[in-house]
N, C-alpha and C positions, 0 to 999 in steps of 0.2 A: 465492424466492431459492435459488440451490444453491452449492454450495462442492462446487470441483476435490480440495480434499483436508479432506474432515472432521474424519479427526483433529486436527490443527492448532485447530482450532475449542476442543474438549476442550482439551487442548492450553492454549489461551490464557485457558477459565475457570478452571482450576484452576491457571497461573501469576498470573492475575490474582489469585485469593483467597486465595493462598500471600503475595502483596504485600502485599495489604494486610491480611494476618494479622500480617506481619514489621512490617509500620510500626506499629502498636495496640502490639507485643510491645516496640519501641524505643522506642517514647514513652514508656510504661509502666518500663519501668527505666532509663531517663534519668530523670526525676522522682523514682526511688526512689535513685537514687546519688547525685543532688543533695541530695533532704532527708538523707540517712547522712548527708554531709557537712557538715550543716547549711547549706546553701543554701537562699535565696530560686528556688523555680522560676522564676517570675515574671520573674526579671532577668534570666536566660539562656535563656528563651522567645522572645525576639525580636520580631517586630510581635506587639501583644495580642489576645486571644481568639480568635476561629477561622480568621482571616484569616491566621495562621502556617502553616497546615496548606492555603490553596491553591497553593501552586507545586508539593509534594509529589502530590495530589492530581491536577495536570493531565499531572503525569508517571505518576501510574495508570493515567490515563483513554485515554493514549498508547499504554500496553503493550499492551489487547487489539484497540487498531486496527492496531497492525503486527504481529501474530501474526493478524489475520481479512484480513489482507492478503497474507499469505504464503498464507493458504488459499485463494487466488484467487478471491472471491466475486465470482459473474454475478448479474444479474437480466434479464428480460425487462416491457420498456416499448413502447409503443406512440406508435412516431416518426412523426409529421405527414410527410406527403410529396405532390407533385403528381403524382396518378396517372391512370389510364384511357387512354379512347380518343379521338381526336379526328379527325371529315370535316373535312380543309378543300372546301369547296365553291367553285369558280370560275367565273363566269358569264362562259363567253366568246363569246356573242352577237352579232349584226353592232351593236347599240348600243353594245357595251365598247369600238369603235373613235373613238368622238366622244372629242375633245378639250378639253373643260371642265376635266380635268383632266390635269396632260402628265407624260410626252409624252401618254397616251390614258387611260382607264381601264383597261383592260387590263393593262395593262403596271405602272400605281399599282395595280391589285389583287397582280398577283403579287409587286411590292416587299412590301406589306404583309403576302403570306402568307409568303414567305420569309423577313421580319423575325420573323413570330411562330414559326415554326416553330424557327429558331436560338434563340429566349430560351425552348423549351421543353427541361426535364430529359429526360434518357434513360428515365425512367418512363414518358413518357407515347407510346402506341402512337399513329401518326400515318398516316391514309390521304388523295387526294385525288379529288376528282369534280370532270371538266369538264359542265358544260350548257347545251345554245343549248337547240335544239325537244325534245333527249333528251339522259338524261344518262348518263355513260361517267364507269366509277370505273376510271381511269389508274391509283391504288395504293392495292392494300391496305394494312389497316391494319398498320405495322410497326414495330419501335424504330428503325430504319434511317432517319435522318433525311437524310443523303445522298441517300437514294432520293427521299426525298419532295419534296428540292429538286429532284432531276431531271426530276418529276414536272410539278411547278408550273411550270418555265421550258420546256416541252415544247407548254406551253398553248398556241394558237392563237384564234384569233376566226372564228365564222363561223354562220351561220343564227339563227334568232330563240331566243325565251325560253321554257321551261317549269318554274317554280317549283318545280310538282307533283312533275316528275321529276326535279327535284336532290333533293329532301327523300327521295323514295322511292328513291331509287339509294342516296342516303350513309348511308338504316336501311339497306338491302341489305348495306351494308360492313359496317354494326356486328353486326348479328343475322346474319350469312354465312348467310343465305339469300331467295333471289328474296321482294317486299316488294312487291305491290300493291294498289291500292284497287278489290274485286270489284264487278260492277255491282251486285249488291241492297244494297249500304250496310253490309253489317256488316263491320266490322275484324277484321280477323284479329289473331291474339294474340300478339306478339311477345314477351313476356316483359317481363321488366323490367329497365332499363339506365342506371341511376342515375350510375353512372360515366363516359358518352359525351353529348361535347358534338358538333354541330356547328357548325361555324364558317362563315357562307356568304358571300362577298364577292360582290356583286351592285351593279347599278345600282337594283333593283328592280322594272325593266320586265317584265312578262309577255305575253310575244307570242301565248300559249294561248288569251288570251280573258279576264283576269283581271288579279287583284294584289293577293290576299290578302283579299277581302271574307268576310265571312261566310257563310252557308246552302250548301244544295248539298250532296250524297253522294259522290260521285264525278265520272271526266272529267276532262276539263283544266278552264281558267276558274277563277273565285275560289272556288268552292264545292271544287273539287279541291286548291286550295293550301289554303284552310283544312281539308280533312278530312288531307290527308295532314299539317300541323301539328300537329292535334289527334292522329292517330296520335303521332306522335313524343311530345307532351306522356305522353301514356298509357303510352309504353313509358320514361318518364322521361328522357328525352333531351332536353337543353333545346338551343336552337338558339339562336345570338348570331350576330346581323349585323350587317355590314360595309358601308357605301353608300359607294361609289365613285362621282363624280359632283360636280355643282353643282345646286341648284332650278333656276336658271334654264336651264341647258343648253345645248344647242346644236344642229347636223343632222349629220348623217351619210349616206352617199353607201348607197342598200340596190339596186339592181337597175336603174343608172341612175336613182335617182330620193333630191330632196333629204328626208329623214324627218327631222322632228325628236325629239329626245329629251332627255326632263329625269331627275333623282332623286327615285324614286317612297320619301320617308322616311317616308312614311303605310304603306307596303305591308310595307316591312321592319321596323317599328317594331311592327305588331300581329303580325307572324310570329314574333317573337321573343320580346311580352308573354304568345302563346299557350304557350308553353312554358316561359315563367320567366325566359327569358332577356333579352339587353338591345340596342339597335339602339347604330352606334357608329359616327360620324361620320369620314369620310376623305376631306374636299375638297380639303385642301394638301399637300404634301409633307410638313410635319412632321407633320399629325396621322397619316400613315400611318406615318412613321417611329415612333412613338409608339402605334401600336393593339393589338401587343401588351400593354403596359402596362395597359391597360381590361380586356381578355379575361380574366374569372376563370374556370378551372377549377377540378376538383373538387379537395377537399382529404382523403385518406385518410388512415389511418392504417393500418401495418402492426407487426408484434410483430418487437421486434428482441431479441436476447440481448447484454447490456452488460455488461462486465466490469468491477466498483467497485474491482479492485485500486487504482488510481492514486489515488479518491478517496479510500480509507484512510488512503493512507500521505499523502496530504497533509493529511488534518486530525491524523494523528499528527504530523507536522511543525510543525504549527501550537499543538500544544496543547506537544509536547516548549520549544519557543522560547519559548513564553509562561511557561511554568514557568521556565527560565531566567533570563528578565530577570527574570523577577518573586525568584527566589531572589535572583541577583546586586544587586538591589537593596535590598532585604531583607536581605540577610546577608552580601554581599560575596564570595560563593565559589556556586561548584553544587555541594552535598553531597546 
């Protein structure tokens, strides 16, 4: 703890022990003036034994809180807050135009990232990544959440899926530098990024070749969505997904031709376990209205400097008052 002005400090020990010298010093020859006079102490003691001497007492205990409150005492605590960074990721695919859910997926995706991005504090640094076949980070990561809706309503639909490269575009945004999976299989070292989540709203479809299976080193395919997962896991970057969609699904129109497409929540459900993170359902219009509310991010703590002035002077408030009523009722007067 520090104090703006120490003296004051001093200051309030040695008014405080000068009190309560002078009160010992009064009690002590009120007793000896009473017996001179042959008086009963006792009967002009007032409430019996030691309980006379708390109202007195809680006006001591008041004087060296408003003289350490004059000395402006700070401390430094460490305030909880929602911090980091956060990909929103948007898969805008020729499948996010099916209408299972409306007006399209697309369009319920961007509701939903522009719902979460408005319930996130000015803390949290916010970039976006669009991906059909590849994927393109439209906005770094910034406090500028303005941007980030301009970013997300910018979105379009077009060309097929690759998981791989949303996951490896949106480390690209967080670690600011180029993030690939080299063909002999060893991962390169990103550091560690405990504080970044990505956020990825998809259907779950992979039109690479995949959708999230296990095995495999690199490439597109399931073997590439799960290494580049397992990257992210490694660089502590937990991933939480978003399924936009219904199971049963519906077609959609790709090259003159009818395709059909469902919600792959098998594909986004183990993408998300690989990292820690959690898969989070958005068939209806309220659950999208509603998916920020699911999305935990991190919870930091940072050192703030806090100035007890105000708490001082209100528990001296409080002790000064109680001493009062408690005299006034006691004795009829505040002496």
């Amino acid at each position: 703890m520090t104090v703006m002005y120490p003296v004051l400090v001093v200051v309030a020990v040695l008014l405080t022990a000068a009190a309560i010298t002078a009160y010992a010093v009064l009690l002590r020859r009120r007793s000896a003036a009473l017996r001179e006079a042959g008086l009963d102490v006792a009967a002009f003691a007032g409430p019996s034994g030691r309980r006379r001497h708390v109202p007195y007492a809680l006006f001591l205990a008041a004087l060296p809180l408003l003289l350490l409150a004059l000395a402006r005492p700070a401390a430094e605590v460490d305030v909880p807050r929602v911090s980091g960074t956060v990909i929103l990721v948007l898969d805008v695919s020729q499948s996010m135009t099916a209408d299972d859910v409306k007006p399209n997926r697309l369009s319920a995706a961007k509701t939903a990232a522009a719902g979460f991005v408005a319930a996130q504090p000015s803390t949290v640094d916010m970039g976006v990544v669009v991906f059909g076949q590849d994927g393109l980070a439209t906005q770094a990561p910034t406090a500028d959440h303005d941007a980030v809706l301009a970013a997300i309503d910018r979105a379009s639909a077009a060309g097929g899926t690759s998981l791989r490269q949303a996951i490896l575009v949106a480390l690209t945004a967080i670690v600011g530098k180029p993030v690939a999976l080299p063909a002999d299989g060893q991962a390169p070292d990103l550091g560690y990024w405990g504080s970044a989540t990505i956020v990825l709203f998809s259907d779950g479809e992979d039109s690479s070749g995949g959708g999230g299976g296990g095995g495999g080193t690199g490439g597109d395919g399931a073997g590439g969505v799960q290494t580049a997962a397992d990257l992210a896991a490694t660089a502590g970057v937990r991933i939480e997904t978003v399924g936009i969609g219904t199971a049963q699904g519906t077609t959609v129109e790709a090259d003159g031709y009818q395709v059909a497409t469902a919600l792959r929540e098998d594909v986004l459900t183990n993408l998300a376990a690989t990292t820690g993170g959690s898969y989070h359902p958005a068939s209806d219009a309220d659950q999208i209205n509603e998916i920020h509310r699911s999305i935990d991010l991190r919870i930091t703590t940072r050192p703030e400097t806090v100035e007890l002035t105000g708490v001082l002077a209100v528990a001296a408030l409080v002790l000064l008052t109680a001493g009062g009523l408690l005299m006034i009722s006691w004795h009829g007067r505040i002496v």
